[in-house]
C-alpha positions in Angstrom: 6.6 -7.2 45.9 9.9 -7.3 47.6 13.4 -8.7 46.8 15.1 -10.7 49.9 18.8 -11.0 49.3 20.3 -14.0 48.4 19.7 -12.0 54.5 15.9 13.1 70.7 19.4 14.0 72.7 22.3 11.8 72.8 21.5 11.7 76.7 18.4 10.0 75.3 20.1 7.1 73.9 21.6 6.0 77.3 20.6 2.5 76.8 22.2 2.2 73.6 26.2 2.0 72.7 26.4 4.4 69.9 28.5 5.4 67.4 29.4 7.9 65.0 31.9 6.9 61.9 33.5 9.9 60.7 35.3 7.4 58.1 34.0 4.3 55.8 37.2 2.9 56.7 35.9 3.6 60.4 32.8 2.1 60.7 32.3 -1.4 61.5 29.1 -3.4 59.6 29.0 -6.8 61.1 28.7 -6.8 65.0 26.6 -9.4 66.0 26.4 -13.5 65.2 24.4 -15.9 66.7 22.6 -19.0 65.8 22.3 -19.2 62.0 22.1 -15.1 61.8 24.1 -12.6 61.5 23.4 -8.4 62.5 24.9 -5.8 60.0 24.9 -1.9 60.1 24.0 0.2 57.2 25.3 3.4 56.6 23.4 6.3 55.2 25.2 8.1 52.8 24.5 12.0 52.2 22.7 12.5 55.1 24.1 16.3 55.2 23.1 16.4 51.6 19.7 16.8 53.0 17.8 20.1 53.7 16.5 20.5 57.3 13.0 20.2 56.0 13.7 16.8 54.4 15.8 15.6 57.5 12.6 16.3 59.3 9.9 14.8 57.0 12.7 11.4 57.2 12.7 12.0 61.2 8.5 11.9 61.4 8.2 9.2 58.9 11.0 7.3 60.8 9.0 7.8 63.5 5.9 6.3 62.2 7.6 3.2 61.0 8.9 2.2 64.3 5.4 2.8 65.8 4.0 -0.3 64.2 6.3 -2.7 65.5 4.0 -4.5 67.5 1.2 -5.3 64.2 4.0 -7.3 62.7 4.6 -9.4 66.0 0.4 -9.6 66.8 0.2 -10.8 62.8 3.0 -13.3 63.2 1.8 -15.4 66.0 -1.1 -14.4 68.2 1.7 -15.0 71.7 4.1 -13.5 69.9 4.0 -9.9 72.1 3.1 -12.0 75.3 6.4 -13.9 74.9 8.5 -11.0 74.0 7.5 -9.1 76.8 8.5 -12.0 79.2 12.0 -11.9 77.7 12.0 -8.0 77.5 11.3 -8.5 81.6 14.0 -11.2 81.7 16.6 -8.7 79.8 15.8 -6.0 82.3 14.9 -7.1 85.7 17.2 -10.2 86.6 18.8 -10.6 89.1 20.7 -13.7 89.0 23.7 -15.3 87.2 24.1 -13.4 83.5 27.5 -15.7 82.8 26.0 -19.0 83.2 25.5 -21.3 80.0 22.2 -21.6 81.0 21.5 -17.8 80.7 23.8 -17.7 77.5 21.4 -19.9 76.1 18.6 -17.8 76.9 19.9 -14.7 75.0 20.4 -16.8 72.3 16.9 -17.6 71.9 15.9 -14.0 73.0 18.0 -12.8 69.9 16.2 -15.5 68.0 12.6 -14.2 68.6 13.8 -10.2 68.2 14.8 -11.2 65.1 12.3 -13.1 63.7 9.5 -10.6 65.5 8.2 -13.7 66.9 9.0 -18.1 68.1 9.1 -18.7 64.3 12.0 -18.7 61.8 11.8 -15.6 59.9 12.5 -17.6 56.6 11.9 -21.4 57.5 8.6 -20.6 58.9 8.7 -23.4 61.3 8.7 -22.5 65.7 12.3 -22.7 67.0 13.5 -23.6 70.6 15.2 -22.4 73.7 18.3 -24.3 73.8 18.5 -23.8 77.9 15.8 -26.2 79.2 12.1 -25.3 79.8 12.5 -25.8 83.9 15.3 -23.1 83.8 13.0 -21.1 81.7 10.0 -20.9 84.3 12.9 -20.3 87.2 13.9 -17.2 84.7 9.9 -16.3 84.9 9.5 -16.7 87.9 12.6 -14.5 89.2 11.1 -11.3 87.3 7.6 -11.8 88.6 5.8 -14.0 85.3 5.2 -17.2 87.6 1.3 -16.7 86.3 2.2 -16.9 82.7 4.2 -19.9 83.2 1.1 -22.4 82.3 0.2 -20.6 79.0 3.7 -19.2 77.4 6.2 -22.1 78.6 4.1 -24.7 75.8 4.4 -21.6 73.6 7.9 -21.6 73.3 9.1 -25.1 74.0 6.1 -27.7 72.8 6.4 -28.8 69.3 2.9 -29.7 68.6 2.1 -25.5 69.2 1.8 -23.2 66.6 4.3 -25.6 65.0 4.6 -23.3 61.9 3.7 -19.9 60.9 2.4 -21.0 57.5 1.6 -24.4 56.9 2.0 -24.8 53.1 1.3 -28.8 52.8 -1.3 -29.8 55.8 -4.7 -30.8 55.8 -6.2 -27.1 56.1 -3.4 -25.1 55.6 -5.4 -22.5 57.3 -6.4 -24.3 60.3 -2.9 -25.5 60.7 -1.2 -22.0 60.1 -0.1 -20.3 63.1 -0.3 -17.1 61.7 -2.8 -14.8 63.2 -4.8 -13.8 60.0 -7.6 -16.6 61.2 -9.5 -17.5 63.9 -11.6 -20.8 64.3 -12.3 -21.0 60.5 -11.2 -23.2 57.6 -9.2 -23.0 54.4 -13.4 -23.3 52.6 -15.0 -21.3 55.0 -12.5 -18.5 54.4 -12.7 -19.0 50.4 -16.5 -19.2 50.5 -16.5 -16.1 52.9 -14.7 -14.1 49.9 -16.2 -15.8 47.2 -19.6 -13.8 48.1 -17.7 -10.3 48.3 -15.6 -10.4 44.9 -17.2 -9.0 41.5 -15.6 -11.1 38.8 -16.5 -8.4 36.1 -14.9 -5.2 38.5 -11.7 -4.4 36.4 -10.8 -2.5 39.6 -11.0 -4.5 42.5 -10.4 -3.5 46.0 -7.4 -6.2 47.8 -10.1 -8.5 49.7 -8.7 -9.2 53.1 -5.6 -7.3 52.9 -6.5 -5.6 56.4 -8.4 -7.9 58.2 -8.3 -10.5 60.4 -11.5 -13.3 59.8 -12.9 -15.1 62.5 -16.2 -16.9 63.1 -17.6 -16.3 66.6 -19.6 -18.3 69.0 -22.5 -17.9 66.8 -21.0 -19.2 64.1 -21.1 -16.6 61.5 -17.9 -15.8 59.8 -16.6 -12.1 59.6 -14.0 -9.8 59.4 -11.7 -8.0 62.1 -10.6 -4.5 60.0 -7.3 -3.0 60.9 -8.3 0.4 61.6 -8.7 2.8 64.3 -11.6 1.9 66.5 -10.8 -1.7 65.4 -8.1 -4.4 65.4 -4.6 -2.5 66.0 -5.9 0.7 66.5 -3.8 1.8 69.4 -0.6 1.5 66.8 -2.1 2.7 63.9 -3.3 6.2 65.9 0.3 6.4 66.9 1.0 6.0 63.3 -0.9 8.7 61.8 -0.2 11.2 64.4 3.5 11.2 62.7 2.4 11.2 59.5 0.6 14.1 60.1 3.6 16.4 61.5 5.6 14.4 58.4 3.0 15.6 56.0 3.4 19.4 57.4 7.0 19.5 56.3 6.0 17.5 52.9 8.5 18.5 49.6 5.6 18.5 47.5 1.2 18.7 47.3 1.0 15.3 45.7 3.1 13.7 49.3 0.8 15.4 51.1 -2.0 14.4 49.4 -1.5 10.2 49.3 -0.3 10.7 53.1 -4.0 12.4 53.6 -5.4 9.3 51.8 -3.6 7.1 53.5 -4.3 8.4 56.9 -8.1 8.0 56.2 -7.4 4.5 55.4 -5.9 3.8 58.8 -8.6 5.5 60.0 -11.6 3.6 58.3 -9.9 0.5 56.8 -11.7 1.3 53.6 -9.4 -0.8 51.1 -10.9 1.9 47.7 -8.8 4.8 49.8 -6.1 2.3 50.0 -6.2 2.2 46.4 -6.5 5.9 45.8 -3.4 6.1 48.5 -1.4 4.1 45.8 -2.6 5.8 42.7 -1.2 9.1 43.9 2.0 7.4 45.6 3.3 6.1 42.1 2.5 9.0 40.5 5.4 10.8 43.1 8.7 10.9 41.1 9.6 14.4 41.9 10.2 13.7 45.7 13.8 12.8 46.7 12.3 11.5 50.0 9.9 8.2 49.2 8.4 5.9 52.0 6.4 2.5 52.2 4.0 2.4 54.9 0.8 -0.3 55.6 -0.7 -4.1 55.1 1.8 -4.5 51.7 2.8 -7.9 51.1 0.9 -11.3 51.6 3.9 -13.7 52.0 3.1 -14.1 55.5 -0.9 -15.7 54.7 -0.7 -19.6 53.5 -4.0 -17.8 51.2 -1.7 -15.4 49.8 -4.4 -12.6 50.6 -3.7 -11.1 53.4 -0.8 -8.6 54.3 1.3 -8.0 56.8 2.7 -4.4 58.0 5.7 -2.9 57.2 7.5 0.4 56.5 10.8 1.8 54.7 11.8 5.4 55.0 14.4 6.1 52.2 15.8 8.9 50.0 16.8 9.1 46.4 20.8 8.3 45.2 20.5 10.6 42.0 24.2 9.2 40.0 23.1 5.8 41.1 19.7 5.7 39.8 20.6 7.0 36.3 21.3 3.2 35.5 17.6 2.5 36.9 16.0 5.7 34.8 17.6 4.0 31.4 15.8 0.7 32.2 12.3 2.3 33.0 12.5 4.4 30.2 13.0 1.6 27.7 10.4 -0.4 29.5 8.1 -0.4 26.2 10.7 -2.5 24.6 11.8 -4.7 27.4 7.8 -6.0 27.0 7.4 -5.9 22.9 10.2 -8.0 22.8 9.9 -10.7 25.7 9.2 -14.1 24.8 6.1 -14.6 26.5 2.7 -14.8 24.3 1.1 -11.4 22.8 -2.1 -12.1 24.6 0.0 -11.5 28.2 1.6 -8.7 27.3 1.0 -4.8 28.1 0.4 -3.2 25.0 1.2 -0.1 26.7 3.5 0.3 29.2 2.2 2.9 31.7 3.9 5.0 34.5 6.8 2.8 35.1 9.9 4.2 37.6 12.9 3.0 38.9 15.6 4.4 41.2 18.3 3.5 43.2 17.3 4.9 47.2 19.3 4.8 50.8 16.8 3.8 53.9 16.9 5.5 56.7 15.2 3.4 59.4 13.8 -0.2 58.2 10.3 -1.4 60.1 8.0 -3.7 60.2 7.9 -7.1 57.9 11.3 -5.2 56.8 13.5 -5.4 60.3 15.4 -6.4 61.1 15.4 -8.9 58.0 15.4 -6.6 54.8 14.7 -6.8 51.1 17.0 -5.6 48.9 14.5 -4.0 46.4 10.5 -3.4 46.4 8.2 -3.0 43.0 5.0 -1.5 44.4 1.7 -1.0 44.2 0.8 -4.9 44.3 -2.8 -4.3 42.5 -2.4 -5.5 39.0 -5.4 -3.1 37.7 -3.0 0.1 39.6 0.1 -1.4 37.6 -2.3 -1.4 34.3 -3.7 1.7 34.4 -0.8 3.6 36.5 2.4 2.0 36.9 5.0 0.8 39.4 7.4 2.4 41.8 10.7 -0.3 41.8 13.4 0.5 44.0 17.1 -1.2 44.3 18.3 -0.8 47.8 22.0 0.9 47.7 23.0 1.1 51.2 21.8 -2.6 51.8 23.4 -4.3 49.2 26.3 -2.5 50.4 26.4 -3.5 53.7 26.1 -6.9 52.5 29.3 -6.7 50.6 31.1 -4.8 53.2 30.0 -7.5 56.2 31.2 -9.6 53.5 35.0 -8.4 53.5 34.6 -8.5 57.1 34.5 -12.5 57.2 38.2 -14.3 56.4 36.3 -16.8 54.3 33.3 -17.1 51.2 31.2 -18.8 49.9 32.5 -18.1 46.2 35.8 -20.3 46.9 34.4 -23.3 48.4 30.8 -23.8 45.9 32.4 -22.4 42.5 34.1 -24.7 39.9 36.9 -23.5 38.6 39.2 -20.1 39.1 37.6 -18.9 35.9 34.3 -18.8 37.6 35.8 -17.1 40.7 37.1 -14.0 38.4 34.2 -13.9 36.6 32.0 -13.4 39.6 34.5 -10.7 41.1 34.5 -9.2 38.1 31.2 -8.7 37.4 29.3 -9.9 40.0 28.1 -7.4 42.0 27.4 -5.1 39.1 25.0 -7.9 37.6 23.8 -8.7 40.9 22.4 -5.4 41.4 21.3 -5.0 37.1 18.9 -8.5 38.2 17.6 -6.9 40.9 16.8 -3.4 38.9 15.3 -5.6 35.8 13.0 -8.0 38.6 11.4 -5.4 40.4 11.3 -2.6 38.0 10.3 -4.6 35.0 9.8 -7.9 35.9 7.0 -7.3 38.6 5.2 -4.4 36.4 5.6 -6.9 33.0 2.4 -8.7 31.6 -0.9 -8.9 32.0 -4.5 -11.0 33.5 -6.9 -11.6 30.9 -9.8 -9.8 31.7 -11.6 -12.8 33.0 -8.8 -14.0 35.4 -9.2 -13.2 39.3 -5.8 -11.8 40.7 -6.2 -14.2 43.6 -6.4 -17.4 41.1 -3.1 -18.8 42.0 -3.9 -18.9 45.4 -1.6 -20.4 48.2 1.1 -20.9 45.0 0.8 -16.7 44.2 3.7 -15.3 45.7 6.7 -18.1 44.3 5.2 -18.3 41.2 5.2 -14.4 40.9 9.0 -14.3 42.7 9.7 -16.9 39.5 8.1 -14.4 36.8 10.2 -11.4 38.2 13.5 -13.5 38.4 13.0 -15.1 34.9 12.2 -11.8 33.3 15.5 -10.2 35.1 17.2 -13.2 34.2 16.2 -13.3 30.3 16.9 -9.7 29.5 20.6 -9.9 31.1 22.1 -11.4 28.3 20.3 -9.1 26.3 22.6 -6.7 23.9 20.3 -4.2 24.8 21.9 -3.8 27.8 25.4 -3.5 26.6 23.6 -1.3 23.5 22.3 1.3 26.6 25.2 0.9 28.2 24.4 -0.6 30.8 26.9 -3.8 30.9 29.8 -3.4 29.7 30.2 -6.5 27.2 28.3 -9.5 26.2 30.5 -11.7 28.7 29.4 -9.9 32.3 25.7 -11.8 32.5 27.4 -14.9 33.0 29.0 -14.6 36.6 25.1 -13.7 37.4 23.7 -16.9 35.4 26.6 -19.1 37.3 25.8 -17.7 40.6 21.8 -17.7 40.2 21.8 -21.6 39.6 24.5 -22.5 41.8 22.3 -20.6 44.9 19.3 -21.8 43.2 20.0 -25.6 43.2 22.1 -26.0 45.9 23.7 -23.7 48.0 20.8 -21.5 49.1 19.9 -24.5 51.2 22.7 -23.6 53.7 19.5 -21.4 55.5 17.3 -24.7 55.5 17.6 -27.1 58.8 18.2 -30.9 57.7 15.0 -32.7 57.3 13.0 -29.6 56.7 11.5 -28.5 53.0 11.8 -25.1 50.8 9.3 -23.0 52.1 9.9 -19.3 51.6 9.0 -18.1 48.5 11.6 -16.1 47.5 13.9 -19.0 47.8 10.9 -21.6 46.5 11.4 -19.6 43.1 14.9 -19.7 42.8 15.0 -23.6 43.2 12.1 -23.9 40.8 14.1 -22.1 37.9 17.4 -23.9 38.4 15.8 -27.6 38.7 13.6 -26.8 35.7 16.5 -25.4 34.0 18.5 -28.3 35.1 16.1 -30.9 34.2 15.6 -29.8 31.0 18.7 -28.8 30.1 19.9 -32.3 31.1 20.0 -34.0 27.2 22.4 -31.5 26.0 24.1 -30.9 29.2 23.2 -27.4 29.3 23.6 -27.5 33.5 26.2 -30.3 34.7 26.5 -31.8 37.9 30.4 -32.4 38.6 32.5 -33.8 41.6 35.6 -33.3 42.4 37.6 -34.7 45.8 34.1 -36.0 46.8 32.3 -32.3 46.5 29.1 -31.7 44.2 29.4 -28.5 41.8 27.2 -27.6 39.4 28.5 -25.7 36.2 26.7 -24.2 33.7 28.2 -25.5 30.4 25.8 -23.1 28.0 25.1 -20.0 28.9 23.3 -19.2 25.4 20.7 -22.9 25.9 20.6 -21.5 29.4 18.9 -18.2 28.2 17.0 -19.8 25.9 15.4 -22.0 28.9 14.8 -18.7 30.9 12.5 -17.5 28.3 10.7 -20.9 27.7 9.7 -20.9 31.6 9.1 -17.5 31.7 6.7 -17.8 28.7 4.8 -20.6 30.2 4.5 -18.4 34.1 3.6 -15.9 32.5 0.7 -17.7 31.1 -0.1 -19.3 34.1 -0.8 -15.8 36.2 -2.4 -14.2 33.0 -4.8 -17.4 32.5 -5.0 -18.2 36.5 -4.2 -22.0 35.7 -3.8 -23.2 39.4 -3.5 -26.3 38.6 -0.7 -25.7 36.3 1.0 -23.4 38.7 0.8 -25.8 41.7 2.3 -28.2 39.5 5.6 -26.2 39.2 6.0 -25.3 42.6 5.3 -28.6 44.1 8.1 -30.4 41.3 10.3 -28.0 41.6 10.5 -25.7 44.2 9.6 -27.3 47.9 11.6 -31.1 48.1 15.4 -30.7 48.9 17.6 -33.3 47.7 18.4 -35.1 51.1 21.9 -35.9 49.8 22.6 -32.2 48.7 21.3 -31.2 51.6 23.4 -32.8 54.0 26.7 -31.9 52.0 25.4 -28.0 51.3 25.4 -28.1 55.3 28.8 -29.9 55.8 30.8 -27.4 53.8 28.9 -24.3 54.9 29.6 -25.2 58.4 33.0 -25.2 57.8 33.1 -21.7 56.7 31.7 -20.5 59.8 29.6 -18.2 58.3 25.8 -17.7 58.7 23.3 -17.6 55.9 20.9 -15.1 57.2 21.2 -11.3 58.1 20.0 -8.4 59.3 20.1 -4.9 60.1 19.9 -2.8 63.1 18.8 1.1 62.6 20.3 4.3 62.4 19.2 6.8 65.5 17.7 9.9 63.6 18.5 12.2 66.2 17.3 15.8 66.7 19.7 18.4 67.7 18.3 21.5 69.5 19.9 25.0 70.0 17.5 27.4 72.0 14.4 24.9 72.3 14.2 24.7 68.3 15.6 21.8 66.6 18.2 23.0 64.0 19.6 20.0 62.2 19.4 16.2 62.8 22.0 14.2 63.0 22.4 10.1 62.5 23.7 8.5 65.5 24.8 4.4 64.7 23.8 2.1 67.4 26.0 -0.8 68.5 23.7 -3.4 70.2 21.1 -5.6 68.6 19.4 -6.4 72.7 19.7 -2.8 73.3 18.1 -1.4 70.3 15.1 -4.2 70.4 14.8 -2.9 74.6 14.6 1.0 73.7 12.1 -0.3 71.2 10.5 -2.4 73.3 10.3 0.6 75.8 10.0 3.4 73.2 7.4 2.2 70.1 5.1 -0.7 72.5 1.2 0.0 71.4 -0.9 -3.2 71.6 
């Protein structure tokens, strides 16, 4: 599971505008803003630290990352790569007037769809528009040679009623409906019956059904898989793939990398999901390695079934003084569980193989760029948590781009949505240090916490899976940080610092998150379903002894928390009762919560949440562009490498367009 923030030779790199910054105080993170997004640079910090062999190993596992660019886009939207490549051909080859608003309009959009690696909002899930009208579109097409794709792409992009949304959460068959391209011709029952027949109930190991496959039922009418594998669907990328994980295994720091980089090369190769497992067995076993990397069909956001997974890939390196705070937390995690308040029956009575550490990215990929999480707890598998443990990163360099782009902008967020000037030092205080604690206690803790009874299928919670286990992770994170423990290891410095974290979790969670959700529209990402399901449960049952207040002052809504102790207390009763739901696999229960709390936006809050934000002129979603890894040769042998920054967002999505293209 992944936390989304609360957004060669230099010759080579002709097309790009690059950079080098020889100073923080040199090197610029924000440098692009359109539409509701913004594009950040991240730094990566001791790069020089690294030997030549590690700088290497990051260069070929970079390399393998960018190579599956085109499985995220096929998975996305099945037109996804036909569009792109029309505006790739627009960006390149026209001849015509670049200045006009018309064409303006069209980068806009182009921007949009790099982005989102696809016509859909990368959070909202629903298809977004050209702004420049569909006529001027076709004359664009028609100018670089696409007249003949005119008829099929032009509904693509500008008809509502096609592939109106990526993942249809509340339609008739939210399969059917989906625009995703996990499914093909089937329905919502046909799809649940299909892997119905294929799961043991009593296998206490079970493989991830449908985490690499496309299903579709043919002419004949029989229902069956597509496999992602070489051979089969998205082979082309996934040979480019493993041909640089093989040169990234031959410079490997240690047997075990080499090992789960074997396994998970055979896995590409034959889409067998047990070598998948065996891949992530020996992965979370590797805690010796300063270089780490995520790589294949990970998290199932992306399917309205929550089974299926899209691709993605990090590349990142260890940040040793950093992750001492991380080591403290996983090696207390024994206590963390004895003493959470959910029932004994969910609880691991032994903790196993539990790691955390703080980690630098070098090159983002995937379901990851250029739209990033801020930190990952992996292996998925709940029998691989049980039996081995979790990996749980916090994302340094990220979360510090964030703040830097931040500092960029002349105003915040945190003086036009908090209460009082109290609030305000509180959250500069503390904030970013409890910021980052809550995302170190939800992904290495909160994820890897509890337990299924044996009898309970992993995929009971169905379409409702991924908020509900967003919700678990936060609530866990967001119970222990008013824990003395913390202050007992050390790790917050007084019993006052959780509560600029507390203030700011239900102020985003009930209201201002919904800056990133266009008027009229509901909560559908899950990462920001499970945030708005804590703080209107929170609120709603806080509301008798006005735990949570809704205030309004010169005609703006705040919303203050007025006990920060009954607040805790609430944390722990809902994380009690989620963690029951996902141990017992009460769907019912589970689709209650999300559908009370976390998908209907107050219309009234709405509108106002937009008002102000507007008039910050700031924009609610980021991203990132990459890093060039480049390799510097003396004497036809490469002797170092060396990290060039690009500029451009259009120029680095053309070299990749030119560079990493497979299907």
């Amino acid at each position: 599971m992944k936390l989304i923030t609360k957004m060669i030779t230099i010759a080579g790199l002709a097309a790009a505008s690059v950079s080098c910054a020889d100073k923080a105080s040199d090197f610029k993170y924000l440098i692009d803003e359109f539409a509701d997004l913004k594009i950040m640079r991240y730094q990566v910090p001791g790069w020089d630290e690294l030997t030549l062999q590690q700088k290497e190993y990051v260069y070929h596992l970079s390399e393998a990352a960018k190579y599956g660019r085109d499985i995220i886009w096929m998975q996305n939207c099945k037109d996804n790569l036909a569009v792109r490549k029309v505006i790739e051909n627009i960006i390149e080859n026209y001849q015509g007037d670049r200045t006009c608003e018309d064409y303006k309009k069209f980068e806009t959009y182009a921007k949009r769809v790099f982005f989102s690696n696809g016509i859909h909002h990368h959070y909202g899930e629903d298809k977004f528009f050209p702004e420049c009208s569909q006529e001027y579109f076709a004359e664009l097409m028609k100018a670089v040679g696409c007249e003949d794709q005119c008829e099929k792409l032009l509904p693509v992009m500008f008809d509502p009623n096609v592939y109106a949304s990526r993942k249809m959460m509340d339609g008739k068959d939210i399969v059917a409906e989906s625009a995703v391209n996990f499914y093909e011709g089937v329905t919502r029952a046909e799809v649940e019956a299909f892997y119905a027949k294929m799961v043991d109930p009593k296998d206490k190991t079970p493989i991830s059904y449908g985490l690499n496959s496309r299903v579709v039922k043919g002419a004949d009418g029989v229902v069956r898989e597509e496999v992602y594998k070489v051979g089969g669907l998205y082979g082309a990328a996934l040979e480019k793939i493993i041909a640089e994980l093989e040169k990234a295994a031959a410079v490997a720091e240690n047997v075990t990398q080499k090992e789960y980089t074997a396994n998970l090369i055979e896995y590409y190769k034959t889409g067998d999901l047990k070598l998948w497992d065996a891949y992530n067995v020996q992965w979370v076993k590797d805690t010796l390695g300063t270089i780490d990397f995520v790589n294949g069909f990970v998290e199932d956001y992306g399917d309205p079934l929550g089974r299926k997974a899209t691709w993605e890939s990090i590349v990142n390196y260890k940040d040793y003084v950093a992750s001492e705070r991380t080591q403290l937390i996983s090696d207390n995690a024994q206590w963390f569980e004895d003493n959470s308040p959910v029932n004994q029956l969910f609880k691991k009575p032994v903790v196993k193989g539990v790691s955390a550490k703080v980690i630098n990215v070098a090159v983002l990929a995937g379901d990851c760029y250029p739209a990033a999480p801020i930190g990952i707890n992996l292996p998925n598998a709940d029998w691989i948590r049980r039996e081995h443990g979790s990996k749980s990163v916090t994302i340094a360099n990220l979360t510090s781009a964030y703040a830097m782009a931040a500092q960029e902008s002349p105003k915040s967020m945190l003086s036009e949505f908090a209460w009082s000037e109290d609030e305000i030092a509180m959250e500069k205080k503390y904030g970013a240090l409890t910021s980052d604690l809550h995302t170190d206690l939800h992904e290495c803790l909160g994820h890897g916490s509890g337990q299924l009874l044996p009898t309970t299928s992993p995929n009971a919670l169905g379409e409702y899976s991924s908020a509900l286990e967003e919700t678990r992770a936060d609530l866990f994170g967001l119970y222990y940080l008013a824990d003395p423990k913390l202050v007992e290891l050390g790790i917050l410095p007084d019993m006052e610092a959780y509560k600029a974290q507390y203030s700011s979790y239900i102020r985003n969670g009930i209201f201002t998150q919904f800056t990133r959700v266009e008027l009229g529209k509901k909560n559908m990402e899950a990462h920001m379903q499970n945030r708005k399901l804590i703080a209107d449960w929170c609120y709603e049952k806080g509301l008798a002894n006005n735990v949570i207040e809704k205030k309004v002052r010169d005609g703006k809504t705040f919303f203050v928390v007025n006990d920060y102790e009954a607040l805790r207390g609430l944390f722990g009763e809902l994380l009690a009762e989620v963690q029951r739901i996902k141990s017992e696999g009460d769907y019912e229960a589970g689709k209650a919560l999300v559908e009370t709390y976390a998908i209907n936006i107050d219309p009234e809050l709405h509108k106002e949440v937009k008002e102000r934000y507007a008039a910050l002129e700031l924009k609610p979603y980021g991203g990132f562009l990459n890093p060039e890894i480049v390799p510097v040769e003396e004497n036809g042998a490469v002797v170092d490498y060396q990290i060039v920054y690009a500029e451009n967002f259009i120029d680095q999505m053309m070299e990749y367009g030119r560079k990493y293209a497979t299907l």
